[in-house]
C-alpha positions in Angstrom: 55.9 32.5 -69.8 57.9 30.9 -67.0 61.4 31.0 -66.4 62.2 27.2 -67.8 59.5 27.8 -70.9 62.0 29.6 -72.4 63.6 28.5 -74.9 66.1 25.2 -73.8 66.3 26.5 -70.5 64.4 23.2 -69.3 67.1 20.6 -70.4 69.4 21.6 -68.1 67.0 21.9 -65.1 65.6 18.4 -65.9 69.3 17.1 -65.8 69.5 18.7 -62.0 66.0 17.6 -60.7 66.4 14.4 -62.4 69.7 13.6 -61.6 69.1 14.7 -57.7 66.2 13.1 -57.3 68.1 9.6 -58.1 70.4 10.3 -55.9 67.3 11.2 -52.8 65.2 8.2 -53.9 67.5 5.6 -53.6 69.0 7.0 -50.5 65.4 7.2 -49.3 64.5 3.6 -50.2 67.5 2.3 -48.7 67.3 4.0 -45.4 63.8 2.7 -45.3 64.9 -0.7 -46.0 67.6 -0.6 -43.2 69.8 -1.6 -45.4 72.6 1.9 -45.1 73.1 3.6 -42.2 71.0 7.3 -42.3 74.3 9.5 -41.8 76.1 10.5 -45.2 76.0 6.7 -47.1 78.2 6.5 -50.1 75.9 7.3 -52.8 76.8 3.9 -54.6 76.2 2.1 -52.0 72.5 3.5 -51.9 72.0 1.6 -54.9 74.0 -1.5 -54.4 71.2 -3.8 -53.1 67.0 -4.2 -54.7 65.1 -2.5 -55.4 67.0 0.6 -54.7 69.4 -0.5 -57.2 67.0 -1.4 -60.4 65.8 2.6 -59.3 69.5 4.1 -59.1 70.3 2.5 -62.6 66.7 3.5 -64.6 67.2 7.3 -63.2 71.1 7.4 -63.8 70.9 6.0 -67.1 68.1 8.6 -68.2 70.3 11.5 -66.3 73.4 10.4 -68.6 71.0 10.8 -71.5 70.2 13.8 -70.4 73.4 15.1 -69.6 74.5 14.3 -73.2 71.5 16.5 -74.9 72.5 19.1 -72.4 76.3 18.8 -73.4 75.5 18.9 -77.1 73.1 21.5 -76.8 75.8 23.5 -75.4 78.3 22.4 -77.9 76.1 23.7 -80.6 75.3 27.1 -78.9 79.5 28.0 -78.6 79.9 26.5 -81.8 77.4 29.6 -83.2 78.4 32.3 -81.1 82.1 31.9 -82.4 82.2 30.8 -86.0 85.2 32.4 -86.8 86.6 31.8 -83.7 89.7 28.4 -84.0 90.9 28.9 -80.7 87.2 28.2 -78.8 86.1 26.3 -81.7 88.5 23.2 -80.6 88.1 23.4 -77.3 84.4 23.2 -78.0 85.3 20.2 -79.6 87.2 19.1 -76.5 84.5 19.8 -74.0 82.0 17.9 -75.8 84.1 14.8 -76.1 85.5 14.7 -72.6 81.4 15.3 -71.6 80.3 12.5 -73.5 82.8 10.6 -71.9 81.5 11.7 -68.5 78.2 10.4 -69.2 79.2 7.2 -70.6 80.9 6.5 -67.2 77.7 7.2 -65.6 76.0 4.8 -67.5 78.8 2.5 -65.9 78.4 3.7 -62.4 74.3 2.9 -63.4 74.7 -0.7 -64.3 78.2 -2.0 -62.3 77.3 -1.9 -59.1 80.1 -1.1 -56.2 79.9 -4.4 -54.5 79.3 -6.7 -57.7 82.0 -5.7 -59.9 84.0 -2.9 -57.9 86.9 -2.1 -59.9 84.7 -1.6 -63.2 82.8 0.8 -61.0 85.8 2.7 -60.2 86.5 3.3 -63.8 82.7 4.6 -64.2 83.5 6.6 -61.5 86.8 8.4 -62.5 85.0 8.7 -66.2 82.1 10.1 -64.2 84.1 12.6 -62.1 87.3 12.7 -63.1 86.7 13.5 -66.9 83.8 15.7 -66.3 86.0 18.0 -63.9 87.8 18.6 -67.1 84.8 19.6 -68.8 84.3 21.8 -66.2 87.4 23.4 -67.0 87.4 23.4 -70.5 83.6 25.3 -70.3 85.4 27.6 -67.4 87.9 28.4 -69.9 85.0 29.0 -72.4 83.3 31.2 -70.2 86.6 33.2 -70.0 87.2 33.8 -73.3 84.1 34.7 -74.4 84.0 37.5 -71.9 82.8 40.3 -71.9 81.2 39.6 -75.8 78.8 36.7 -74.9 79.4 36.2 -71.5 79.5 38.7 -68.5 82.1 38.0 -65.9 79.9 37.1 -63.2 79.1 33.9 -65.2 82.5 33.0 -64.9 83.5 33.9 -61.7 80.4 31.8 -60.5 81.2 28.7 -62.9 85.4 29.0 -61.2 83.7 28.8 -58.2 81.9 25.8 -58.8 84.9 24.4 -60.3 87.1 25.0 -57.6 84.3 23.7 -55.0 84.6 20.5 -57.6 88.2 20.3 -57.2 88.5 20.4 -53.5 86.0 17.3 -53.5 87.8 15.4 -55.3 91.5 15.8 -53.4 89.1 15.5 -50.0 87.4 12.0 -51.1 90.8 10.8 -52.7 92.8 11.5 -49.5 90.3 10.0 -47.3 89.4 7.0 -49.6 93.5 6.2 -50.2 93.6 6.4 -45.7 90.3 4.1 -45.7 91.0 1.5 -48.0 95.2 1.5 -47.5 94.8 -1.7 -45.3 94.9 0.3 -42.2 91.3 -0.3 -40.8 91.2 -4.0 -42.2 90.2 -5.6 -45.6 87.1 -6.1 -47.2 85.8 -2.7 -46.9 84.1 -2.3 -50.1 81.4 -4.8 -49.4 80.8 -2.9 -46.2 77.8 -0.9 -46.0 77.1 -0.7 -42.1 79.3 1.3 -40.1 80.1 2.1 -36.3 81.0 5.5 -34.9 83.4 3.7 -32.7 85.1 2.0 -35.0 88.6 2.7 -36.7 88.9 4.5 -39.6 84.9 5.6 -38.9 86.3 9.3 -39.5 87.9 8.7 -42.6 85.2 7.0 -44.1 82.5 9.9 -43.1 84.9 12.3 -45.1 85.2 9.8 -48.1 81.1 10.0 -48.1 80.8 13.5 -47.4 83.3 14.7 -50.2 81.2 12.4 -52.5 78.3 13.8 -51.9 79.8 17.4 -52.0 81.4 16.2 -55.2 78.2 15.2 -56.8 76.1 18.5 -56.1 78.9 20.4 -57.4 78.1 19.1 -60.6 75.0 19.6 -60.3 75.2 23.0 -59.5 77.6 24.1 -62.9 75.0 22.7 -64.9 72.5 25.3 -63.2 74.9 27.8 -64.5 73.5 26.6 -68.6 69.6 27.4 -67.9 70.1 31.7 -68.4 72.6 30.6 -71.9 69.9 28.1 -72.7 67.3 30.3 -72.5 68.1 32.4 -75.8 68.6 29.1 -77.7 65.9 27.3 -79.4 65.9 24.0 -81.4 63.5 23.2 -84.4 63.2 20.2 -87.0 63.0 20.6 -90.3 60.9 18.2 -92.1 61.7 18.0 -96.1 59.7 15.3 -98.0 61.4 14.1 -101.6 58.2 11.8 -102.5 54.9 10.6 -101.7 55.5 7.3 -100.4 57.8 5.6 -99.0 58.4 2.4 -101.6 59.8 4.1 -104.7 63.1 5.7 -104.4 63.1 9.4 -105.7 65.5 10.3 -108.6 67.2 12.8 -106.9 68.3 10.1 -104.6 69.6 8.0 -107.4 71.6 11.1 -108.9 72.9 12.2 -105.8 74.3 8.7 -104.9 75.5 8.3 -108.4 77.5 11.4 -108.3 79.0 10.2 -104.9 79.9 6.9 -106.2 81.8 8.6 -108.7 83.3 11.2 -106.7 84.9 8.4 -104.6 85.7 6.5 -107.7 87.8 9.7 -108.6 
């Protein structure tokens, strides 16, 4: 059996492929196009103009899907490794909201393009990476207190890492990107998507795009941290029929919705 045959160790690894590979196509189709320049784009900005930008929202929309069976997945896993636990048992709670909130601002980023409607984008964006560097935490945290019962310390040690490389993206691409867009270097700058070495504020914007980039494959990487948990968890559907078609409604139905209609009553 390989390694992502076992048990849900393939939902995270699709998320990581996936999600990279949207990121690589895009980037590839507009560098072919001519229509970024080949060193270190923004990422948006690789999807910003067709048909690299009907590809950039399709494959970000199924990664957010994906990210959100991933995140439940793991919700679900805590959730029955500490039943009696109140402590991780709410910040499991946490974690799973502020993750779907993460992937519902990817679904933003996705379909609000940077030089359409930019300031929509930027909440997408601070969803996106902002929230989900809390749910980081949060699962950091996790990892830490279920040490050394369920998880060894080297998980966690390797997930702080991550967390910390996460961290440092984010001050790097807010510092640059307050320099770049503070009026310094012009206006306008959003819509621009061509850039000379020689002009002014060409540095700053190179660390803005680098410290994007870095910031994205960060979280890529933590989620490459689930596949060993995921592969001693399996998921199965139960199937339970209560008649044999699908017309009549069966009594028990009837008695059971009685007996809430009275319970509310009550």
């Amino acid at each position: 059996m390989w390694w992502f045959q076992q048990g849900l160790s393939f939902l995270p690894a699709a998320l990581v492929v996936w999600s990279a590979a949207s990121f690589v196509f895009s980037y590839i189709t507009a560098i072919v196009l001519r229509h970024v320049d080949p060193l270190v784009p923004y990422i948006s900005d690789t999807g910003t103009i067709p048909p690299e930008r009907c590809l950039f929202g399709i494959m970000l929309n199924i990664s957010a899907f994906l990210g959100m069976a991933t995140m439940y997945v793991r919700y679900k896993q805590v959730y029955a490794l500490n039943p009696e636990k109140s402590k991780i048992i709410k910040l499991n709670k946490i974690g799973l909201t502020l993750g779907l909130m993460s992937c519902f601002g990817l679904c933003i980023i996705a379909n609000f393009q940077k030089c359409i409607l930019y300031y929509i984008h930027v909440v997408g964006a601070c969803l996106t990476f902002g929230v989900g560097a809390i749910y980081m935490l949060v699962q950091t945290v996790l990892s830490y207190l279920m040490q050394p019962e369920v998880h060894s310390k080297d998980i966690f040690w390797i997930r702080l890492t991550v967390l910390l490389w996460c961290c440092s993206s984010i001050v790097s691409m807010f510092v640059s990107s307050v320099v770049l867009y503070s009026g310094l270097y012009g206006t306008n700058l959003v819509q621009k998507l061509h850039w000379d070495p020689q002009e002014e504020g060409y540095t700053a914007h190179i660390i803005s795009t680098v410290s994007e980039w870095s910031l994205a494959f960060s979280f890529l990487s933590f989620f490459l941290t689930y596949i060993r948990d995921f592969q001693k968890i399996s998921l199965r559907a139960v199937v339970s029929l209560h008649g044999q078609t699908l017309y009549n409604t069966p009594q028990s139905f009837v008695t059971d919705e009685q007996t809430l209609l009275i319970a509310g009553s009550i």
